[in-house]
N, C-alpha and C positions, 0 to 999 in steps of 0.2 A: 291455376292459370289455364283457361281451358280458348281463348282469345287465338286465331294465326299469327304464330309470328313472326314480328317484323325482321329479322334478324336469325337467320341460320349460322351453327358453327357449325363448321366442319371439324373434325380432332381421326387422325388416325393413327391407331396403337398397334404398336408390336413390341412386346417386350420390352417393357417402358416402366417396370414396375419400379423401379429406384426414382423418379420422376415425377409419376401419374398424377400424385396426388396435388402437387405445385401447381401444373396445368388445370387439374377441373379444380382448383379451390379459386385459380384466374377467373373462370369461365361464371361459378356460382358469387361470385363477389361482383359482377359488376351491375352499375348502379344505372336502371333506365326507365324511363318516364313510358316505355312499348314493352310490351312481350317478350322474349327472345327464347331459343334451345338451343342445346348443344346435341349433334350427333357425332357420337361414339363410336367409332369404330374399331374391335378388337380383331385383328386380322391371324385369326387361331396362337395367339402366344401362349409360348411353353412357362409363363411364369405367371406370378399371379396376375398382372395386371387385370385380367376379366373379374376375377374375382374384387378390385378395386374398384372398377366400374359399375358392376354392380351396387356395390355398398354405396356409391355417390344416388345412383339411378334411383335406391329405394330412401335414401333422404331428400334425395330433390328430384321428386316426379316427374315436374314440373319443366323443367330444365334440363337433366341430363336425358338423352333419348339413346341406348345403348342398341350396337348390332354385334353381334356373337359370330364367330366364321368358323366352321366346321372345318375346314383346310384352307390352306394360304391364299388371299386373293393375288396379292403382290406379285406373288414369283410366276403367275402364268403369263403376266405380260400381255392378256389381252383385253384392256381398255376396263372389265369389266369390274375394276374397283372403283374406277370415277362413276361410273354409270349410276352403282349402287349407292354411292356416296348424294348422285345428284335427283337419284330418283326420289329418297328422303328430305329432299330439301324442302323446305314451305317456307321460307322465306322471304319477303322483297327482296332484304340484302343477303350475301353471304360473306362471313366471317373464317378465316384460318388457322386450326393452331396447332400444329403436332406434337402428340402427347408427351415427348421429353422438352418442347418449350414451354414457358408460362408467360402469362399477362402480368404486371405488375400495378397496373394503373387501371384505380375501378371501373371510371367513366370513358374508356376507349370504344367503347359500342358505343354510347348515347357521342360523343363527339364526333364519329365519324358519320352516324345517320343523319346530323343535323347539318353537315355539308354535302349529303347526298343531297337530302330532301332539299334544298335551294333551289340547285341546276338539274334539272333532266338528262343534260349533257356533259355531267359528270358520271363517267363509270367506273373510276374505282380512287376510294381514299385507302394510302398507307402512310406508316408514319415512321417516327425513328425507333430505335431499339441499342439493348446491350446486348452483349458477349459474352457468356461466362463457359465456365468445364462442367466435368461433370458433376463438381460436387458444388455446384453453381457461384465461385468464386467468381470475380471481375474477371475478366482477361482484355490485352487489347489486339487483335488483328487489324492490321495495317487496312485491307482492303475494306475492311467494315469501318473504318474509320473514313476510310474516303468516300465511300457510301452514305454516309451520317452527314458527313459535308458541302456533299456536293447532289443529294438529292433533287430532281426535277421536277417539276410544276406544270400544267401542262397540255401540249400536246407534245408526250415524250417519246413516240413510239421510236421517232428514228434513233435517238439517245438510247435507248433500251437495244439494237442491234448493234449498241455498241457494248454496252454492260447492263448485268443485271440490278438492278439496284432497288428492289422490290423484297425484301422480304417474308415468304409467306406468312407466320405470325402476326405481320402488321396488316394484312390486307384487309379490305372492305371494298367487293365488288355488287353490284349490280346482278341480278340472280340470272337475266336475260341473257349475261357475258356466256351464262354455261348450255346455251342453245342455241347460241349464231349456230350458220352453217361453217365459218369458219374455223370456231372451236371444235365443233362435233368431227369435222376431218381433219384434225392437225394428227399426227402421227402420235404423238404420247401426249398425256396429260399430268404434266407435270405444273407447279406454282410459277414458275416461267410462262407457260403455253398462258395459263390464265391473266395473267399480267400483260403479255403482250397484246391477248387479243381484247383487254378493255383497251388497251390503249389506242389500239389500231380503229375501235369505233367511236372513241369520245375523250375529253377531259379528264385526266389525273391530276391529283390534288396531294401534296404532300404535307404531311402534320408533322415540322420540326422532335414534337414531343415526344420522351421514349417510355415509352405503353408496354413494354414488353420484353421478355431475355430470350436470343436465341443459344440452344443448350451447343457447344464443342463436344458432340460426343463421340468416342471412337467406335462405338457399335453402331453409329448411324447409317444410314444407305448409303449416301454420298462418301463415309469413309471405306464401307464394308465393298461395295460395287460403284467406285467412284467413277471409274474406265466406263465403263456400262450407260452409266449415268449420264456422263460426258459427253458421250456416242449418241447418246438420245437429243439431249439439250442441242447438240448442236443441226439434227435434222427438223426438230421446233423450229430454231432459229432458220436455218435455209428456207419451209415451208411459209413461214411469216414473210421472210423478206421477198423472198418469190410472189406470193401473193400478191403481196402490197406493189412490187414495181408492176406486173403484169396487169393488176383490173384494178389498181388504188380501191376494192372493195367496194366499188361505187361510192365513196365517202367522197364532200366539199373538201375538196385542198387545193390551195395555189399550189400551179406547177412549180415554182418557186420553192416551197416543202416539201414537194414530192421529191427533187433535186438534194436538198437537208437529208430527207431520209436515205440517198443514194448512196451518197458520201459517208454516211454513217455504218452503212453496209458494208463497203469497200473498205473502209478504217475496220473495222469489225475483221472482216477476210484475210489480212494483213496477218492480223495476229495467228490466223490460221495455216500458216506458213502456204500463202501463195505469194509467192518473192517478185513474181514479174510487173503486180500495182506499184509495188513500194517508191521506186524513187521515183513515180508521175504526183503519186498523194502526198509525200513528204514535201513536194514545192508545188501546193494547193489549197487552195483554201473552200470552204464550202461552196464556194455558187462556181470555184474557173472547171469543175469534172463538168458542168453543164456546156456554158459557152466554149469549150476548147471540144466537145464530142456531138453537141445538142441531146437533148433528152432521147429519144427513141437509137442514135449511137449508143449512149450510157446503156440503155436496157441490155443492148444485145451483150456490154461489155460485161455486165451483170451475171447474164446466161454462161459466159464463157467462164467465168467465176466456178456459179455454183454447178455448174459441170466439174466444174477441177476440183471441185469438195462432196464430189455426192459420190456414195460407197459404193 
């Protein structure tokens, strides 16, 4: 398959070797009428996973595109594992899957490009998924069940500064999403950063159907440096929603939406223990924070906000 293709994975490994094999047998099973690769990333692991990789890379050429890391990219913290990750990319679309999750479902590339390819103005399909541990039994988490549930369709960006509900694994963005000027300056680049900002330029699409197992593993980043993690996610979050109230990105929205995304903000900040919104928002509904402040009040109430939440 010597063709560009349509469809980039991203997958990045670290010590994943009880796993790996689950994930790329996802990635070489699926079934597509276009091209597609997977890029590999082994981010220097003390275990075998490299040597896993390899062994997929030299059965399937074609597909698996393997990068080797001489020392950690991760732990230097500065931007320069997304960079590498997007500098490889050649695809229209980009695909996500981190090497301890798997796809379960062949046809999740070919479905999700065939609702790209309709709208222009769709930039990114995700879908539904399961749970499991690490010895990829069922499990059910409460909040991924309400995720599963209550997924949104869309223009979700305001909903999404409420909760994340995007799962990397299921993504299918837009390749353009990884060179706005927005994405390029968001502070970390995290599967959040990249979800918010298709949303923030177009149409999300959610696929009920579950394509895929997210792994509960206790070596994972988010368990190992969850604090860390947390600290990050949530200056993504402030920079997005700052964004968007200050220049709406130059994007068509009725003030009307712009107002939806405010309220979703300030719901959002709530949970951040700023206690002095709580009992205005608790007797409000989405459009009265507009009419009781007017929008350009709202803004500044905003400011006063992510002042009180920025470190």
């Amino acid at each position: 398959m010597t063709d560009t293709p349509v469809v980039t994975i991203q997958c990045l490994v670290y010590n994943h070797e009880p796993y790996l094999r689950q994930c790329l047998d996802g990635f070489v099973m699926q079934k597509t009428n276009f091209p597609y690769e997977a890029i590999v990333h082994d981010d220097c692991s003390t275990d075998q996973s490299a040597a896993i990789i390899r062994e997929y890379a030299e059965k399937y050429p074609d597909i698996i595109k393997p990068i080797y890391e001489s020392e950690n990219q991760y732990s230097k913290k500065d931007g320069r594992l997304a960079e590498i990750m997007n500098e490889h990319t050649r695809g229209k679309y980009v695909a996500f899957c981190e090497g301890d999750d798997y796809w379960t479902d062949p046809y999740k590339l070919q479905k999700q490009v065939e609702i790209l390819e309709k709208d222009d103005n769709i930039t990114m399909v995700y879908t539904g998924f399961n749970t499991v541990d690490f010895n990829s039994k069922p499990i059910i988490r409460p909040n991924h069940e309400y995720i599963k549930q209550h997924a949104p369709s869309g223009d979700i960006f305001g909903v999404l500064m409420e909760r994340n509900y995007v799962m990397t694994l299921t993504m299918c963005i837009r390749r353009e999403i990884l060179h706005t000027d927005s994405y390029l300056q968001s502070p970390f680049k995290y599967d959040y950063t990249v979800a918010c900002d298709a949303a923030l330029h177009g149409k999300v699409i959610f696929l009920p159907a579950e394509t895929g197992c997210y792994r509960k593993n206790p070596d994972s980043i988010m368990n190992t440096s969850g604090k860390e993690v947390g600290q990050h996610l949530l200056q993504v979050f402030r920079y997005y929603a700052l964004l968007f109230v200050t220049t709406a990105t130059g994007m068509t929205r009725s003030r009307y939406k712009r107002i939806q995304v405010i309220h979703h903000i300030l719901k959002f900040i709530i949970q951040c223990d700023v206690p002095f919104l709580h009992t205005f928002l608790k007797k409000s509904h989405s459009t009265i924070p507009y009419f009781v402040f007017g929008y350009a009040k709202l803004t500044r109430l905003f400011r006063r906000v992510y002042n009180k939440i920025a470190p």
